[in-house]
C-alpha positions as CSV (number, residue, x, y, z in Angstrom):
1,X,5.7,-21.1,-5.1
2,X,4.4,-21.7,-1.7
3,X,6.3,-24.3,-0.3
4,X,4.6,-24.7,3.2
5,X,1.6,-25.7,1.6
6,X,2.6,-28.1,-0.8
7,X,2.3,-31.5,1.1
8,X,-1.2,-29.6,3.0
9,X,-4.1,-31.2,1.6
10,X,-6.3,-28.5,3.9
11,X,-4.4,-25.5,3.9
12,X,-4.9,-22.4,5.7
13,X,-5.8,-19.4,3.3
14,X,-5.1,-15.6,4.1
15,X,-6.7,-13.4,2.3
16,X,-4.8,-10.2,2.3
17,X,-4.8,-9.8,6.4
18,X,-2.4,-11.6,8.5
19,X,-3.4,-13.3,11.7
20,X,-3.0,-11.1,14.7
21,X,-2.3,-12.7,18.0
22,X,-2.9,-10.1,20.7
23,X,-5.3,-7.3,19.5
24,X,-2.5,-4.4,21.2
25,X,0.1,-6.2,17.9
26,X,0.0,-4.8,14.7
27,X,2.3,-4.6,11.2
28,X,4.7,-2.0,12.3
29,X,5.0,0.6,9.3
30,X,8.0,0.4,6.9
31,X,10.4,3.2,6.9
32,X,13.4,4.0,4.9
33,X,16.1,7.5,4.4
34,X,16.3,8.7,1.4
35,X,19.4,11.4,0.6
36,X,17.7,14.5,-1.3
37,X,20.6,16.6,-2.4
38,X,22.9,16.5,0.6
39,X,20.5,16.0,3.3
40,X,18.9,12.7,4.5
41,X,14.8,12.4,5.4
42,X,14.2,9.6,7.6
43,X,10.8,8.3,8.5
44,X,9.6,8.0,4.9
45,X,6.5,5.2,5.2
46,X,6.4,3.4,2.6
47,X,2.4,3.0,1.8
48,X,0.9,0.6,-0.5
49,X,-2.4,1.8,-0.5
50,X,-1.1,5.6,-1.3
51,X,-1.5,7.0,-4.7
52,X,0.2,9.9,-4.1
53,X,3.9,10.8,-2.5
54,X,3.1,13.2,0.0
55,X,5.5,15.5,1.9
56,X,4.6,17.7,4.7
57,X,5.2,21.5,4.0
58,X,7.5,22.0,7.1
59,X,9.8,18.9,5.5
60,X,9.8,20.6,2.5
61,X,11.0,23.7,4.1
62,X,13.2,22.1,6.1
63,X,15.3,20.7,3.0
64,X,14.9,23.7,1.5
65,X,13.1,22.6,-1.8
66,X,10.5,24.6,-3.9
67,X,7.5,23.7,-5.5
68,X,7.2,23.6,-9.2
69,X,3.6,23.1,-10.5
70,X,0.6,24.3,-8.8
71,X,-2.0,20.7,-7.8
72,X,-5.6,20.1,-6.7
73,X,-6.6,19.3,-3.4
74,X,-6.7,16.3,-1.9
75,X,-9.5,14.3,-0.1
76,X,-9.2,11.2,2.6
77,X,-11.2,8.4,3.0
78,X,-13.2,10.1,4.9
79,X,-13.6,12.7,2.9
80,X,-11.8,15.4,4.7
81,X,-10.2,18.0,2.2
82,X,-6.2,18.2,2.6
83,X,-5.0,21.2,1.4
84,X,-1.8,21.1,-1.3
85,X,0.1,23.5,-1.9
86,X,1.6,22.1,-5.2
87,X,4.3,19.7,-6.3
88,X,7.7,19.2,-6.7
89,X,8.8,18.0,-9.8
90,X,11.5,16.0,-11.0
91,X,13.3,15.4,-7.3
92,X,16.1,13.2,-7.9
93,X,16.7,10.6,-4.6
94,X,18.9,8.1,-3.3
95,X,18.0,5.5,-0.8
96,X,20.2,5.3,2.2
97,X,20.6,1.6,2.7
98,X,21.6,1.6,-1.5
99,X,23.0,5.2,-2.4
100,X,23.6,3.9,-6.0
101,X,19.7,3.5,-6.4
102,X,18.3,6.3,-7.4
103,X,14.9,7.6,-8.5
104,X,13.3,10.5,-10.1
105,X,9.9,10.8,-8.1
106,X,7.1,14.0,-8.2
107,X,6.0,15.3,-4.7
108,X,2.4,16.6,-3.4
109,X,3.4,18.6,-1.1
110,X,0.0,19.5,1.3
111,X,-0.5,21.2,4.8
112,X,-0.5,18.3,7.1
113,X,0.9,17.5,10.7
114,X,4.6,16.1,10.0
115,X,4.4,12.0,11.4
116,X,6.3,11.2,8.9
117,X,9.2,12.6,6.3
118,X,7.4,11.2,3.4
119,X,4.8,9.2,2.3
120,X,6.2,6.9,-0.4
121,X,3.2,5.5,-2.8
122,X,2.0,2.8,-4.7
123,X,3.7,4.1,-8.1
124,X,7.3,5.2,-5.6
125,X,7.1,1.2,-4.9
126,X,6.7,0.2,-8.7
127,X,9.4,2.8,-10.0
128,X,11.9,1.8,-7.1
129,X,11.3,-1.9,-9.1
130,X,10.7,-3.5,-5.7
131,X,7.9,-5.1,-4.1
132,X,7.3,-6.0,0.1
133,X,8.1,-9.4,0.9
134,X,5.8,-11.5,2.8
135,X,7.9,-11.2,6.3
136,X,6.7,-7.3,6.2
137,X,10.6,-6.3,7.5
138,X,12.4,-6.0,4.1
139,X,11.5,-5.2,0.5
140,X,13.7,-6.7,-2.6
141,X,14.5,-4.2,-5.0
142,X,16.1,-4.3,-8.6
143,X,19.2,-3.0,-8.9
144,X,22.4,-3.1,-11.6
145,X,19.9,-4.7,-14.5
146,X,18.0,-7.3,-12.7
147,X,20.1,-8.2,-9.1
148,X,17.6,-8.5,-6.4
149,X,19.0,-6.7,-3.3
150,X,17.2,-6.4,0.4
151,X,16.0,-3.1,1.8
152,X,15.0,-3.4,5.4
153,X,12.8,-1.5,7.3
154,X,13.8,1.5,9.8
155,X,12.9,2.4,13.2
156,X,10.9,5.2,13.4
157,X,13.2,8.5,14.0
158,X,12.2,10.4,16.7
């Protein structure tokens, strides 16, 4: 329930943009660690518009994982091809901020420049049972059969 506009008679309506001050602000993005075997990944983006978990090849490589199933190519919005070379299957993770929540996740893994560890999709959000808070610097995740707990944001590692 939206408490700051109960007593409003005329209240202000956002429709899925926030109000940006200074045209140089913008949402920082949302990072996390996960732990894949005994090895962390930091700067994995969590993406809400992503319908895919994407890895770059040279992560992959770096952690020493394989690819399981061959996959199609993808395309961007602007309809540049990204090449893929395939998926890994069944990867079981921990998050770093909660190393008792885990989740079994399926990775595109495709030829792209390594910004980030991991891009964590749309479906990764749903699984993880969480969903992004208003506030943009946590998400509230379900844990131990229905107990909401906070995961926060990371600093981009550099």
């Amino acid at each position: 329930m939206d408490m700051v506009n109960l007593q409003d008679e005329n209240p202000t309506i956002l429709m899925g943009a926030t109000q940006i001050q200074d045209k140089e602000e913008s949402v920082p993005p949302f990072y996390v660690s996960l732990n894949i075997h005994d090895k962390f990944i930091h700067n994995c983006l969590l993406d809400s518009s992503a319908s895919h978990n994407l890895m770059p090849k040279v992560v992959m490589e770096e952690l020493g994982l394989q690819i399981t199933k061959p996959y199609h190519d993808l395309f961007t919005f602007d309809s540049r091809n990204i090449q893929c070379f395939g998926v890994i299957k069944y990867l079981v993770v921990n998050l770093t901020q909660i190393p008792t929540k885990i989740i079994l996740m399926d990775i595109v893994v495709a030829d792209i420049s390594p910004k980030f560890g991991m891009l964590l999709s749309r479906p990764w959000t749903k699984r993880l049972g969480g969903f992004l808070q208003n506030v943009l610097y946590y998400s509230s995740i379900l844990v131990f059969g229905g107990q909401l707990m906070r995961l926060y944001g990371e600093q981009q590692f550099t």
